[in-house]
N, C-alpha and C positions, 0 to 999 in steps of 0.2 A: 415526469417522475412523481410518482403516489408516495403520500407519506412514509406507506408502510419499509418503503424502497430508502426513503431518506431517512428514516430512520435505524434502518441497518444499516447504512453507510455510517452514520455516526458511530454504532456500535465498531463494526470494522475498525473504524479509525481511533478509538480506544483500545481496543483490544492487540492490534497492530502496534502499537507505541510500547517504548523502554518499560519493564515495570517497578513502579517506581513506591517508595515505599505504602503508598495510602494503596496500591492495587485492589486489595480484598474489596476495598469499599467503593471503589470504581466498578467492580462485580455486581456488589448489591445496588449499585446505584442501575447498570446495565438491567439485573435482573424486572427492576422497578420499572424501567423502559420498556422492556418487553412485554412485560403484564397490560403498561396503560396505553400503549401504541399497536402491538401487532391484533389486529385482526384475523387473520387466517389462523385455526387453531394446527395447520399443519405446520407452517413455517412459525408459530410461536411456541411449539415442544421441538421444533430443529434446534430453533438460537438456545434454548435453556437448555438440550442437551449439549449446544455444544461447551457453553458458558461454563457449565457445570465440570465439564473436564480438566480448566484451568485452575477449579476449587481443589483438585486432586492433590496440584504441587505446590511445594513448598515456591515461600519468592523467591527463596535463595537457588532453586530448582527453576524456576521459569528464567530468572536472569541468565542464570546461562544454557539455557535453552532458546531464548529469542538470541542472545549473542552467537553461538554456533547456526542458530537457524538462520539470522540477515547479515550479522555484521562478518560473516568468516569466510561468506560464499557471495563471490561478484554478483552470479547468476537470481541472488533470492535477495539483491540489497533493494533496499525499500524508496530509491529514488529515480524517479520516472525517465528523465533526459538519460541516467548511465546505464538503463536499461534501452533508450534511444541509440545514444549515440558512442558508450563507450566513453573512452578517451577522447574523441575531438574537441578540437577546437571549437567547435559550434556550440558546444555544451553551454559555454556562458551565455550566448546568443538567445538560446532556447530559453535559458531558466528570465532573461529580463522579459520576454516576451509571454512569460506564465507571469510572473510581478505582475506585469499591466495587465493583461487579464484581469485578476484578483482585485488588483486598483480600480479598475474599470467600473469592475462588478460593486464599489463603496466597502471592499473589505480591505484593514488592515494586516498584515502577521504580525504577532506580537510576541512570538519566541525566537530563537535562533537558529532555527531549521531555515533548511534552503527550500524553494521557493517550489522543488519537483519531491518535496518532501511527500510519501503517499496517503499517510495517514491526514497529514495535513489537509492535502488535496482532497481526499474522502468527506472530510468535515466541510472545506468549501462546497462543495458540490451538494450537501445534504439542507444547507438554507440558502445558496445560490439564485435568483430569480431563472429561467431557464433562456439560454442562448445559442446561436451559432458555437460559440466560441468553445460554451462548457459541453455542447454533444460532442464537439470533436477531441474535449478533452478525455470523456468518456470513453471514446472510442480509442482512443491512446492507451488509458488506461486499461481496460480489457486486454489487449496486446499482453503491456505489463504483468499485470495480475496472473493472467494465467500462465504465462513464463513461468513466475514467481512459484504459481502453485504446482506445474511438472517439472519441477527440480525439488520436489519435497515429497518426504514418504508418505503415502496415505495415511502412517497413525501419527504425525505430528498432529497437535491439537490444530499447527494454524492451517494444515491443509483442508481441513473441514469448511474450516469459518471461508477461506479464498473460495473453495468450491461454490459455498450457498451465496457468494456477492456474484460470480459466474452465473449461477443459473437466476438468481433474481433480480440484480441489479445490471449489470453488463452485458451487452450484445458478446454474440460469438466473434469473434476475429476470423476475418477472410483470408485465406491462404495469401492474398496480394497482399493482405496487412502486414502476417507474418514475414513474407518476403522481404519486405519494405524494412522491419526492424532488421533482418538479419543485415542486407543489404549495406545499409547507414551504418552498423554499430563498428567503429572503432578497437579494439582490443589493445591492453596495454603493452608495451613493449616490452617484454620479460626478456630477449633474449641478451646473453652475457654482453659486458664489454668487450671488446678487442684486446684494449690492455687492460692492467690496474691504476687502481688511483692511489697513489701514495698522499697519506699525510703528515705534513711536516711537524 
């Protein structure tokens, strides 16, 4: 992975994250990124067009725009394993086994996201040393990502930003990849009880 690749993963994974009150200036600081890191003048007028789309809306406007965009729809939620497996049971299995990864790799979390958090994941993987471990995370991710991104309208701002990590940072997923998630993924149990449940 070339700078310029881990570099945009970083952006991703800003961009990807709640917006939180300092946003604008997580912008400018993005903006600044792109100026002193990307190289190619074709993919550095892509990130600041798309950068630039977020400058649009109000944060009162992106907040519930990223909340309708991940938090409302299973299909576009930003955590790698429920894009895995769903519901199962395996789910805790998976997330101790990204922990040790990450542990492995000498890096700490030091917020309160879980462990298949994406944006998270993005950031590990942009100053990662490169491993078995982290291409296959890569390759998980891609699955991910691009699920994430065909369940989203072309003019959401973040369908742009998932497209250009697809075509620049992410291998294509193989139909057996695809399969593989469908395959595994658990779905929750929505259907009615039988009785009610009375409370006393």
């Amino acid at each position: 992975m070339d700078s310029q690749e881990r570099t945009l993963l970083v952006i991703g994974s800003r961009l990807l994250a709640y917006p939180e009150d300092d946003f604008r200036g997580d912008l400018r600081d993005i903006n600044d990124s792109i100026e002193d890191n990307m190289t190619t003048s074709r993919l550095r007028d892509r990130l600041k067009s798309i950068v630039s789309i977020f400058n649009l809306f109000s944060l009162q406007d992106l907040r519930e725009m990223y909340v309708s965009t991940f938090d409302l729809r299973a299909k576009n939620g930003l955590y790698l394993t429920a894009h895995e497996l769903g519901d199962s049971s395996k789910r805790g299995a998976a997330l101790i086994r990204l922990q040790n990864i990450i542990k492995q790799a000498g890096y700490e979390r030091i917020d309160d996201d879980l462990a298949d958090y994406i944006p998270m994941l993005f950031e590990f993987l942009a100053v990662a040393p490169e491993s078995q471990d982290n291409e296959r995370l890569i390759k998980r991710l891609a699955v991910a990502v691009q699920r994430i991104m065909k369940n989203l309208p072309d003019e959401n701002p973040y369908y742009n930003l998932l497209q250009l990590l697809m075509e620049v940072v992410f291998p294509e997923p193989t139909k057996k990849e695809i399969a593989k998630l469908e395959f595994e993924r658990e779905e929750a149990d929505l259907e009615e009880l039988p009785f009610p449940i009375m409370y006393g």
